[in-house]
N, C-alpha and C positions, 0 to 999 in steps of 0.2 A: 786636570793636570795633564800634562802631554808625556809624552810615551818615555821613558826613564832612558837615558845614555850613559856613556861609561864616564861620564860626570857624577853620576846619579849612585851609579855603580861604587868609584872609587872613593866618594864619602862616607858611604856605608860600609865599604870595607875598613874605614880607617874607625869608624863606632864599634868594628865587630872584633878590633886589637885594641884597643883600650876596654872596652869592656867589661875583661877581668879583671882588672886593676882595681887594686881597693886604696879608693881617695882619700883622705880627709880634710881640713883645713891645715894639715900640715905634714909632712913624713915623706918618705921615699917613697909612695904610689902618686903624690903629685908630679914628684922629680920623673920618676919612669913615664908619669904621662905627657907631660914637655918635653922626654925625649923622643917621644915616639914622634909627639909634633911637628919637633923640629927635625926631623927628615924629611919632612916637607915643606916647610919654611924655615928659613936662620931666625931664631932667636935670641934676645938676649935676657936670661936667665938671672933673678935676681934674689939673694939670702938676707931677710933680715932679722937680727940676730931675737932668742927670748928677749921677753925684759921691757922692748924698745915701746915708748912712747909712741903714739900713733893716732892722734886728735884724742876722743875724750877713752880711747880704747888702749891694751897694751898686748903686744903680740905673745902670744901662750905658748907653755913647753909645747915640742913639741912630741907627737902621737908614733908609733908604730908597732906593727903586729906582726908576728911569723907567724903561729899558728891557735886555733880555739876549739874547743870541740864540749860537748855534753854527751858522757858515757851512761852506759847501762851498766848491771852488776857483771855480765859477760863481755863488756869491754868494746861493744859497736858504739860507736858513734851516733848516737839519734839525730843530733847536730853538728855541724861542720865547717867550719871556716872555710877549708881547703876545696868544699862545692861550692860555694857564694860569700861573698865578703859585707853582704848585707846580713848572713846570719850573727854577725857582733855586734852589740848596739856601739857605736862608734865613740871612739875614744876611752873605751872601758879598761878603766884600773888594772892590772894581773891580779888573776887569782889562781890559788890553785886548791884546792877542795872536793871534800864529798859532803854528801846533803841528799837528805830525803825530799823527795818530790813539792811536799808540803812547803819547805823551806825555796826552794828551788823556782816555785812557782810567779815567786814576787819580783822576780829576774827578767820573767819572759814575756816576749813580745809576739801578741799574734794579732790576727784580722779575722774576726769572730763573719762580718758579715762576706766575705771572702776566704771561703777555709784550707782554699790550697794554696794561697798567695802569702810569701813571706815579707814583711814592711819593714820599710828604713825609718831606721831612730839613733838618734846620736844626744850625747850629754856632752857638750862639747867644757861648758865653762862649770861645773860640779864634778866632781870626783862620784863616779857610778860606774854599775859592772852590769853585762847583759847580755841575752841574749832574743833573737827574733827568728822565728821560725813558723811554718803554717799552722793552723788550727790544729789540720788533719791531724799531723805529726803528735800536737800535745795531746790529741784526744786518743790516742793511740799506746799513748806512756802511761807503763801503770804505776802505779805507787811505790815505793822503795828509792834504794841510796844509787844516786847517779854522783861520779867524779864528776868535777868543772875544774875546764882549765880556761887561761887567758892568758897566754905566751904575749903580753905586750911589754912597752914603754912607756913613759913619759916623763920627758925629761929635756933641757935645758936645750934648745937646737936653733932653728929657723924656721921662720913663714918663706915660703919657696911663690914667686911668681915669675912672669915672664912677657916679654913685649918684642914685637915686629912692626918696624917701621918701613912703609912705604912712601918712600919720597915724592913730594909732590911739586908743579909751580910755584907755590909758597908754601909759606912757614904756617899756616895757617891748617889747625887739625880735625879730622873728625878720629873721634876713638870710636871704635869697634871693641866691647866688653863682653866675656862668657866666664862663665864659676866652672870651675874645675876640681871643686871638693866633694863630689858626689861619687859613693863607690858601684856598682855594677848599676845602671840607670840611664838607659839608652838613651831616650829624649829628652831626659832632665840629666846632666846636659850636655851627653859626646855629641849629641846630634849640632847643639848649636857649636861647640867645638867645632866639628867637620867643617861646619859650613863655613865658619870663622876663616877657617884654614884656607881652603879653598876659594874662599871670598878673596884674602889676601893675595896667591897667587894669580887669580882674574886681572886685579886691580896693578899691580907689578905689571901685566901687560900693557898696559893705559895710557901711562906718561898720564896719571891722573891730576886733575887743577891742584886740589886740595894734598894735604901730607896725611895720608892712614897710619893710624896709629894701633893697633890691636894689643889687648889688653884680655892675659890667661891670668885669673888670679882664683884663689877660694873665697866664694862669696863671704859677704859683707865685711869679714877682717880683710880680706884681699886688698876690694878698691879702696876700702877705709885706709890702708897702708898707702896703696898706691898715690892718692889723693893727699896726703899728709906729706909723699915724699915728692910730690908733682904741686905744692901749692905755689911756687914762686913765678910756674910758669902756667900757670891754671887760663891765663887769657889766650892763649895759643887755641884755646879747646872753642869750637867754634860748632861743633856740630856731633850728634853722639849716642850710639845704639848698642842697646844691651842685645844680645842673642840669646834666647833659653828656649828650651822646647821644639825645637824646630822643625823636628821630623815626624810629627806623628800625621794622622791621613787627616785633620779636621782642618775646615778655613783657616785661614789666619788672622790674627789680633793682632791689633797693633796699639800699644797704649803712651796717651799721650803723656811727654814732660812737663814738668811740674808747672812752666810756664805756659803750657796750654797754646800755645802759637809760634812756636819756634819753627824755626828752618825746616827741621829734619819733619816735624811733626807734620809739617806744609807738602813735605815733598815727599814723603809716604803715602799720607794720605790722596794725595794724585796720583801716581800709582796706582795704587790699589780702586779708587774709584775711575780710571780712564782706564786701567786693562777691564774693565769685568769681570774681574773676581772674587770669590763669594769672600765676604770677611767684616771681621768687627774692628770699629774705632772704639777705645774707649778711654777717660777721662784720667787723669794721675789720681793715684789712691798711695799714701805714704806706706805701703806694704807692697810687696812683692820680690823682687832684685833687685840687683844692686842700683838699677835707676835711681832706685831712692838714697843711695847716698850723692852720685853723681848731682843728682837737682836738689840734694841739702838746701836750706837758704844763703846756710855762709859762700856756698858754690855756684847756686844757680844756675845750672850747665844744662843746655840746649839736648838733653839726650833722654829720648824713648826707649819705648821696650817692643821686640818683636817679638812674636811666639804662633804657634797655629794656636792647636788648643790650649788653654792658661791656664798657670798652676792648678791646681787642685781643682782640676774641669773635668777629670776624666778621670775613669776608676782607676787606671795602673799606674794613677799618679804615686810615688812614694813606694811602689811594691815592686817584686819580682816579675811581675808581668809585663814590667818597663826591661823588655830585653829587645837583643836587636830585632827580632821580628815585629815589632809593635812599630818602629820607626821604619818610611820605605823612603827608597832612594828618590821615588818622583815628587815625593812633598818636600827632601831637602834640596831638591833642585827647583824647584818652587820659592822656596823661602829665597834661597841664594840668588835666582832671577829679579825678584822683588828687592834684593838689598843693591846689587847691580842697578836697579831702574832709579830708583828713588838716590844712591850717590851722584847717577849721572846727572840728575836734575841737580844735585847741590853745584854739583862739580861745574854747570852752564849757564847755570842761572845769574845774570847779569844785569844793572843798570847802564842806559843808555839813552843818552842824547839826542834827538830829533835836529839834523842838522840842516833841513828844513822847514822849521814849523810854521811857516806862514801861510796855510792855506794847503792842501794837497800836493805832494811832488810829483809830477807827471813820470811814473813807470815804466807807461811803454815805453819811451824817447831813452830809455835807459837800459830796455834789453828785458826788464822782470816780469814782464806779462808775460814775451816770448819764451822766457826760458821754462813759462810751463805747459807748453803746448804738448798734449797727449799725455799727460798726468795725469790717472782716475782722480788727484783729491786737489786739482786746479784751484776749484773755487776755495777749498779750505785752504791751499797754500794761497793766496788771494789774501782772504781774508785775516788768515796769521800778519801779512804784511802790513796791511793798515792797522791791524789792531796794535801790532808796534809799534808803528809810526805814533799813535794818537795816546800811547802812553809812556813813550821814548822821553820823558820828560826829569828823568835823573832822580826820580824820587820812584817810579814804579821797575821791580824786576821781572825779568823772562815770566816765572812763577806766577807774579800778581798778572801779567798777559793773558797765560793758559788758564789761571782760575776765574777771570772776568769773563774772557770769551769762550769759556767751554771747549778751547781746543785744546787738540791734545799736547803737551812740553815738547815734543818732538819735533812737530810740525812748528810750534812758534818758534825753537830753537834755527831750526830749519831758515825760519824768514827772514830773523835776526843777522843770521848771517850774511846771508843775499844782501838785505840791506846794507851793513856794515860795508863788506866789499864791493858796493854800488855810491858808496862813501854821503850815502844816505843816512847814519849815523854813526857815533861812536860812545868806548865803554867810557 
């Protein structure tokens, strides 16, 4: 990866203010985390109410917490909400009590083969109370009455999500999708936040083909809402990538949509295999993110999943050790590079008509030999050119050019064009 800039910089500063924030699929740490967002990009912020109907799901009360803690008989805090908001198991009932260790025990969450790392757990749809905290911690606690408290809610509110649209040539959309319901969890997933963000403002500079349409919701009740409240216009969705993970130092994955040959899937994986960068393709599997609601069958939408390393690939997957030092600026400016390359192949990628297909059109008499006179990659621009010409046949795009001839989308883009305004073809 190439040497970090203050690109690299200002995404990881925006992972290290959200950070604190304790998310969940629903409550005021998602709203404070869209607002932080949206000082970097305009949003538009959306409440839908308990209760509501939402395909085969129904949006849940909603969560929030002020404060948790698990006392000693001398009144410290073993555990603490107010240092990590991973030490609650998420969504936990109020309680307020004392209880012997014994009793106490059946509450807590640790990571036995990791004993200083405290793990995230949440009971999102059963009514439960908890607490997560490191081994060390519990091995350290002797036996006798500890108070517990759980200063929460839940109660009758809204699912909170939020969308930025970047306008394009057409009406025609790629969504860009990240979960926002994760409480302290740097690359699962401020990181793919960041990038999300910063992706959007890249592409706002572009006068991009396509309309971007970016999509903050809490995973799988999010886009399930979203998707239930977007079905009338669901054909607009043309193209479409989930973000999670995106900052940690491993290659990147890229896993394919449900249909296994879509667009995007086409134009990643080019990318990724014509820069040379170390990374995995891998096959749709009905588990992971929210991809899998997007490529539902009722849905069938053209959208993969990005990530370096993938879920539960790495050990600080789910724990404490997922803080901002675990993600670095020059892998999310990596990932972000890789999302920039692979739109612009959507965004150029064209059919085009051979406006003389009868045999070879003479080039030189036209200026396009000359025009590559002292160009290191002559011959490759050369051969971009014919290889257009001899698939300009209105049934092959840019795409299918670069993946037949092994050159690279840049360079065939390149030729396309020359031809075009040599009025050698047209879209």
């Amino acid at each position: 990866m190439a040497r970090v800039t203050l690109l690299g910089e200002s995404m990881h500063t925006l992972v290290e203010r959200l950070y604190p924030l304790c998310r969940s699929i629903t409550g005021d740490g998602v709203r404070a985390t869209l607002d932080i967002v949206g000082e970097y990009i305009p949003l538009q912020v959306h409440e839908v109410p308990t209760g509501t109907q939402v395909l085969d799901w129904t949006v849940p009360q909603e969560w929030n917490i002020r404060d948790a803690y698990v006392a000693d008989a001398t009144g410290r805090r073993v555990v603490d909400f107010a240092a990590s908001s991973l030490h609650v198991l998420g969504y936990s009932v109020p309680v307020a009590a004392t209880m012997p260790l014994s009793e106490l025990r059946e509450h807590l969450h640790t990571l036995p083969e990791q004993p200083g790392w405290v793990p995230y757990r949440t009971s999102y749809y059963q009514p439960a109370w908890g607490f997560c905290l490191a081994q060390d911690t519990l091995d350290a606690m002797p036996d006798g009455e500890y108070e517990v408290r759980i200063d929460s809610t839940l109660a009758d509110g809204h699912l909170t999500y939020a969308e930025h649209v970047v306008p394009g040539q057409v009406p025609d959309e790629v969504i860009v999708s990240c979960h926002v319901c994760h409480p302290s969890l740097a690359n699962d997933n401020l990181a793919g936040v960041a990038v999300a963000t910063f992706l959007a403002r890249a592409l706002a500079e572009e006068n991009p083909y396509h309309t971007y349409r970016f999509v903050f919701a809490p995973g799988t009740i999010g886009a399930i809402t979203w998707l239930a409240r977007n079905a009338d216009r669901i054909d607009r969705v043309k193209h479409g990538l989930v973000l999670a993970c995106a900052g940690d130092r491993g290659a990147l994955t890229y896993k394919r949509s449900r249909r296994g040959d879509a667009g995007i899937d086409r134009a990643v994986r080019h990318v990724l295999e014509s820069s040379g960068r170390p990374h995995t393709v891998k096959e749709f599997t009905p588990y992971g993110y929210d991809e899998r609601q997007y490529c539902s069958p009722g849905f069938d939408l053209g959208v993969g999943s990005l990530s370096r390393t993938p879920y539960a690939g790495y050990p600080e997957y789910h724990t404490s050790a997922d803080n901002p030092d675990f993600v670095s600026p020059e892998a999310m400016e990596d990932t972000l590079a890789v999302c920039r390359e692979a739109f612009a192949v959507l965004d150029r990628d064209r059919r085009y008509v051979n406006l003389s297909p009868y045999g070879e059109p003479q080039l030189g008499r036209r200026g396009l030999y000359d025009s590559l006179g002292g160009r290191s990659d002559a011959k490759e621009a050369q051969m971009a050119m014919l290889w257009v010409l001899s698939l300009a046949d209105g049934e092959h795009g840019l795409l299918d050019v670069a993946e037949r001839s092994g050159l690279a989308f840049d360079t065939v883009a390149a030729a396309a064009d020359a031809l075009r305004e040599a009025g050698l073809i047209k879209a």
